[in-house]
C-alpha positions as a Markdown table, in Angstrom:
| # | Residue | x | y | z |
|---|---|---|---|---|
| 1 | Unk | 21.8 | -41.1 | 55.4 |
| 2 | Unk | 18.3 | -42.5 | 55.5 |
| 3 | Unk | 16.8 | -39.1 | 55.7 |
| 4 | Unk | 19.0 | -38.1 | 52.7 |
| 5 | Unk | 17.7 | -41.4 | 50.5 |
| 6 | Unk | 14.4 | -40.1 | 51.4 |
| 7 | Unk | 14.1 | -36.4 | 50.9 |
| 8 | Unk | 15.8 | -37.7 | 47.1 |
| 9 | Unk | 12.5 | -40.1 | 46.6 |
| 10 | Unk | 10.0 | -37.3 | 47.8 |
| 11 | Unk | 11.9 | -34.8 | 45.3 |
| 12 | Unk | 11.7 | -37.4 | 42.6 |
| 13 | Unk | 8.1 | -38.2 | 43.0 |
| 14 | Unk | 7.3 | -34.4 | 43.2 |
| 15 | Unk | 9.1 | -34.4 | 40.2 |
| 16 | Unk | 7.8 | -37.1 | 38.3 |
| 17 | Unk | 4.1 | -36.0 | 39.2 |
| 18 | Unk | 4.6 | -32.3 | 37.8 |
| 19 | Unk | 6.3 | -33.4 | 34.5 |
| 20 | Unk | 3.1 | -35.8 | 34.4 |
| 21 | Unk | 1.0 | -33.0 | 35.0 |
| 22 | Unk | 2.7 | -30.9 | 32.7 |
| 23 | Unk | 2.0 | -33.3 | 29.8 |
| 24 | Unk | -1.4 | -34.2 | 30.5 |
| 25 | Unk | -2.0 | -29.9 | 30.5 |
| 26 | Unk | -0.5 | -30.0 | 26.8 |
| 27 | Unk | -2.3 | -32.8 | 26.2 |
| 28 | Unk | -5.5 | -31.1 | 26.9 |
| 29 | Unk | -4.9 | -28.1 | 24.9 |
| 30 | Unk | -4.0 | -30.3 | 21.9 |
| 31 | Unk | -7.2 | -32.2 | 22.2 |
| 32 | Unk | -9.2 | -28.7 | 22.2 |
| 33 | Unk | -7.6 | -27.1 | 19.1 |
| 34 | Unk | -8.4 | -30.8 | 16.8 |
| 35 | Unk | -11.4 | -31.3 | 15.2 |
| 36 | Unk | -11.2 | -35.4 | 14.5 |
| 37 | Unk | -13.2 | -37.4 | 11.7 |
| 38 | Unk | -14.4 | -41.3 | 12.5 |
| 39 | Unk | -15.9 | -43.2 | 9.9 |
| 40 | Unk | -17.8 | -46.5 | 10.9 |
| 41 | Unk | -18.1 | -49.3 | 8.3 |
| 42 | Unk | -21.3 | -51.4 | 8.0 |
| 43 | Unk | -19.7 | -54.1 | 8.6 |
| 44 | Unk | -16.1 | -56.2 | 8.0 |
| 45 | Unk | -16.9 | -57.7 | 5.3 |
| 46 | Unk | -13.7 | -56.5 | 2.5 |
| 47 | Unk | -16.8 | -54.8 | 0.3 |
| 48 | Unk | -17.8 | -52.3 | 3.3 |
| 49 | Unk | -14.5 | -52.1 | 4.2 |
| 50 | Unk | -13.5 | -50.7 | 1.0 |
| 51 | Unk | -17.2 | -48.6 | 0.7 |
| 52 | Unk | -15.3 | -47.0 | 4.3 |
| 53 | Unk | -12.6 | -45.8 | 2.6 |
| 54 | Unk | -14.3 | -44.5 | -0.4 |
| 55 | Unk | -16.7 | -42.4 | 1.8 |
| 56 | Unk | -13.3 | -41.4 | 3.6 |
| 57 | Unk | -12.2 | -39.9 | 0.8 |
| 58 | Unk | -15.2 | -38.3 | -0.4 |
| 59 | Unk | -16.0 | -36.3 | 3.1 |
| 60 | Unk | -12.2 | -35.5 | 3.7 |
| 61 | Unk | -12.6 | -34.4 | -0.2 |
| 62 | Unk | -15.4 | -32.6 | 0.9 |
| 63 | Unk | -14.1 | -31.1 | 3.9 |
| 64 | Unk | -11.4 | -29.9 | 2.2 |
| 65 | Unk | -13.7 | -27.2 | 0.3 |
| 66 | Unk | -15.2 | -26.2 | 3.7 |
| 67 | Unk | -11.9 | -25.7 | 5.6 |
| 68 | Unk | -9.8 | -22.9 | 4.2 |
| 69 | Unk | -6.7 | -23.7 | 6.3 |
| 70 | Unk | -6.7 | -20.2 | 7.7 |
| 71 | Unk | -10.1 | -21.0 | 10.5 |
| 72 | Unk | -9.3 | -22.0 | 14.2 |
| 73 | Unk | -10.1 | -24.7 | 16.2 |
| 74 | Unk | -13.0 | -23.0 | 17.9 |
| 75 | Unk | -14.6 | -21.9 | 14.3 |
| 76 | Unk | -13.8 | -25.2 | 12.9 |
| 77 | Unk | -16.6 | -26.7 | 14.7 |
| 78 | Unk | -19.1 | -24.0 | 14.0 |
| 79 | Unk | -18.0 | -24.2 | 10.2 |
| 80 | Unk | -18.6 | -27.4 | 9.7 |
| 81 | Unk | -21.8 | -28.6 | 12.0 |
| 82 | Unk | -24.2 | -26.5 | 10.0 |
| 83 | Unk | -22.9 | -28.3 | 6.8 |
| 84 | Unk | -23.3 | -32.0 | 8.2 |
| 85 | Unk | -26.2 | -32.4 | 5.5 |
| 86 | Unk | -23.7 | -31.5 | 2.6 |
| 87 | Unk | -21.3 | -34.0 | 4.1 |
| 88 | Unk | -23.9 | -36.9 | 3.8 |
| 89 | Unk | -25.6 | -35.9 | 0.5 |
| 90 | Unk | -21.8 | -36.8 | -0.7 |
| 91 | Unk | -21.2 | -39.9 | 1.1 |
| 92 | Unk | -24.5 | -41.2 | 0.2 |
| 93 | Unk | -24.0 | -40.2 | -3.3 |
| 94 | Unk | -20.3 | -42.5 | -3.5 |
| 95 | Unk | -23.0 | -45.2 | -1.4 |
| 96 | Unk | -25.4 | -45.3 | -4.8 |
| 97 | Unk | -22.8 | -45.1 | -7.0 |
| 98 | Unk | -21.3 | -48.1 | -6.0 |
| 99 | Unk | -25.0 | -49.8 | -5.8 |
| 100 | Unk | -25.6 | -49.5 | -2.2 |
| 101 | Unk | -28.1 | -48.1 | 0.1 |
| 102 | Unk | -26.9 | -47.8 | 3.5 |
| 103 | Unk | -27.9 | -44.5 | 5.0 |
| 104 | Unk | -25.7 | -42.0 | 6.7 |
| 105 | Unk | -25.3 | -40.6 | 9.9 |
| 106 | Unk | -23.0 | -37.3 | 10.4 |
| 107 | Unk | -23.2 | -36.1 | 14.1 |
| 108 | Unk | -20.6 | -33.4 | 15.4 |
| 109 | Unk | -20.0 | -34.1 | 19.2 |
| 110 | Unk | -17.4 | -35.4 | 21.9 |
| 111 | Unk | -16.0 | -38.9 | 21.6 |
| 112 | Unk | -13.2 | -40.5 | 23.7 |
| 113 | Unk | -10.3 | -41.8 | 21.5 |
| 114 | Unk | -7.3 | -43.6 | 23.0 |
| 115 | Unk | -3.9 | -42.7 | 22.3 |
| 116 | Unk | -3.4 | -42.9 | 18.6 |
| 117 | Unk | -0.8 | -42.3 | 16.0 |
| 118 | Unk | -1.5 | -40.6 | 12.6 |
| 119 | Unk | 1.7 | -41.1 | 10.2 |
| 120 | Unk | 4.1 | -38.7 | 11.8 |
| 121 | Unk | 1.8 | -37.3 | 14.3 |
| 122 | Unk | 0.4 | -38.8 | 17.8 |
| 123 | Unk | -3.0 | -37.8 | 19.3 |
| 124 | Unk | -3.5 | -38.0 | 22.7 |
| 125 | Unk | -6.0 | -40.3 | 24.5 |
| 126 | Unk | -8.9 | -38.4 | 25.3 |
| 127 | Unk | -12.6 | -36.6 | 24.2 |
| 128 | Unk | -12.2 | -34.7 | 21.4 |
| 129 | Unk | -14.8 | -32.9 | 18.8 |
| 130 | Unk | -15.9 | -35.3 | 16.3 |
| 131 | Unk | -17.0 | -35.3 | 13.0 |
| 132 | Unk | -18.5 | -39.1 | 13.5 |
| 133 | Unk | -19.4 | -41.0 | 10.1 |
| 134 | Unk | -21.6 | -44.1 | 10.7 |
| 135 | Unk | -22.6 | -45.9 | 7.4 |
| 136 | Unk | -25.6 | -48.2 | 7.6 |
| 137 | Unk | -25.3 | -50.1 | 10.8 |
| 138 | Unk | -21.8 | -49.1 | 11.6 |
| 139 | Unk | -21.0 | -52.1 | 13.0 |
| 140 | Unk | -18.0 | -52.5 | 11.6 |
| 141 | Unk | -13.9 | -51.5 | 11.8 |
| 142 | Unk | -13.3 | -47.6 | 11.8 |
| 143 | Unk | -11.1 | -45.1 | 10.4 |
| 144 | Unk | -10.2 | -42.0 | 11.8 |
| 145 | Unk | -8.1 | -38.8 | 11.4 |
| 146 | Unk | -7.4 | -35.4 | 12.2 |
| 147 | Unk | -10.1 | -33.2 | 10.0 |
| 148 | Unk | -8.3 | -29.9 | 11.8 |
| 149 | Unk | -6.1 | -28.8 | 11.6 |
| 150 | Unk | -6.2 | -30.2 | 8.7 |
| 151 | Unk | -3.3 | -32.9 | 8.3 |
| 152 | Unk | -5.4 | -35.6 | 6.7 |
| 153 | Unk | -7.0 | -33.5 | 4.0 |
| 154 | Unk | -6.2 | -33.9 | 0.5 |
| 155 | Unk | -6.1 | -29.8 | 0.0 |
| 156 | Unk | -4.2 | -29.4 | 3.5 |
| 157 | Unk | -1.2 | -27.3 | 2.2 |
| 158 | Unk | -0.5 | -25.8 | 5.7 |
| 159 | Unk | 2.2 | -27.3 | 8.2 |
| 160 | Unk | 1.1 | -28.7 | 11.4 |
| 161 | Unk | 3.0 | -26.0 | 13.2 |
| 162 | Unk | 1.2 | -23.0 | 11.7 |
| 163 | Unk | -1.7 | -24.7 | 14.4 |
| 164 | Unk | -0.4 | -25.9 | 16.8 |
| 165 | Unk | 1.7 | -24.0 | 19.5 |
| 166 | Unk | 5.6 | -25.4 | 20.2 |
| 167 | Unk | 4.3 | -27.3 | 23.5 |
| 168 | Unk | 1.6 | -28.8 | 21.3 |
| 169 | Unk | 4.3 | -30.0 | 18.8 |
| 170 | Unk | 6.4 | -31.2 | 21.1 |
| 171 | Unk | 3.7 | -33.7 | 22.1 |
| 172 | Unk | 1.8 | -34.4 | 18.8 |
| 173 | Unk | 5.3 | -34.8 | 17.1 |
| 174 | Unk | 6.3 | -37.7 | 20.3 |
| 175 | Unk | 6.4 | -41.2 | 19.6 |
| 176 | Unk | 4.3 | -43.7 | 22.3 |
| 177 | Unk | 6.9 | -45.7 | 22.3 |
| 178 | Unk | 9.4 | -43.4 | 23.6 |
| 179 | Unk | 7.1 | -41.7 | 25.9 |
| 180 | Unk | 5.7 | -43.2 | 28.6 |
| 181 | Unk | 3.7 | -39.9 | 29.8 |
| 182 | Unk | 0.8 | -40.8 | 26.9 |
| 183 | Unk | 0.1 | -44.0 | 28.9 |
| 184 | Unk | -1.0 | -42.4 | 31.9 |
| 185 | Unk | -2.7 | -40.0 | 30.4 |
| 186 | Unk | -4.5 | -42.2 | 28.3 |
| 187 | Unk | -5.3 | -44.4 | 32.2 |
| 188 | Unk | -6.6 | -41.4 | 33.3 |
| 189 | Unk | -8.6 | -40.1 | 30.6 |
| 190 | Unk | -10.2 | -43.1 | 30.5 |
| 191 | Unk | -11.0 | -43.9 | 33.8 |
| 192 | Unk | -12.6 | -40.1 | 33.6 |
| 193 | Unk | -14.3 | -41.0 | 30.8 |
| 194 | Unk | -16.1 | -44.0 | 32.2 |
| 195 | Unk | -17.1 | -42.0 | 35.0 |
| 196 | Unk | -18.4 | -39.2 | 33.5 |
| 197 | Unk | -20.3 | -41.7 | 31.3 |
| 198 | Unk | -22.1 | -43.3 | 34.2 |
């Protein structure tokens, strides 16, 4: 009987560790078809704060002329890195308007995000490409979102699912709070992170 009660444990485990694996493999392909935008506030102060969200609006605005909807992940990237300098002549133009004169930064790179939900959609902890934003000192609250596919730009017409591949729904349309897979993915991924960073 004791033999029986542990063969079931050692087939559980197995078990457990391969859906766990399974996941984290779907979570990795999600994180390499998503181009992600962070913008950085100055500061927390309620007038940067709102300056945050009016930049927001003016790259994603931007960004909406340079994506297409019909590019790919991989060509994303290579769209919109050599038109960084077009992306911060427009956030420093909603700056000046406004009467202020923090400078911009637009760098396209890898960042580590934790696990974060989007509206309807959850993003996997992990590094992703990032279209990073940092206005003045950037040492304030951010905001981020996915800049592709594009579900957080105002002329995104196209479903999430003309993207992203069934697996990849099945885990970007999953709620946190029902599965506990994104929590140890988002250990491990950060624990990678930190290591990789040292």
């Amino acid at each position: 009987m004791k033999s029986f009660v542990k063969i079931v444990a050692v087939i559980t485990v197995i078990a457990a560790a391969l859906s766990v694996v399974s996941f984290a493999s779907g979570c990795a392909e999600v994180r390499r078809d998503v181009l992600r935008l962070h913008v950085v506030a100055d500061s927390d102060s309620e007038t940067d704060q709102r300056l945050k969200l009016m930049v927001r609006d003016a790259v994603l605005e931007k960004g909406g002329e340079i994506f297409d909807g019909t590019v790919t992940a991989d060509e994303a990237e290579k769209i919109i890195t050599p038109r960084v300098d077009e992306l911060k002549d427009v956030a420093e133009a909603v700056l000046q308007e406004n009467g202020c004169d923090y400078n911009v930064s637009i760098t396209v790179g890898e960042e580590f995000f934790a696990t974060r939900c989007y509206e309807d959609f959850t993003m996997p902890a992990g590094v992703y490409t990032a279209v990073r934003v940092n206005i003045g000192s950037a040492e304030g609250q951010n905001w981020w979102c996915v800049m592709f596919p594009p579900l957080c730009l105002p002329a995104a017409s196209a479903d999430a699912d003309a993207f992203f591949t069934d697996d990849e729904m099945k885990i970007v349309s999953s709620s946190p709070k029902y599965e506990p897979r994104f929590k140890i993915v988002e250990i491990y991924e950060s624990i990678k992170n930190k290591i990789a960073r040292k």
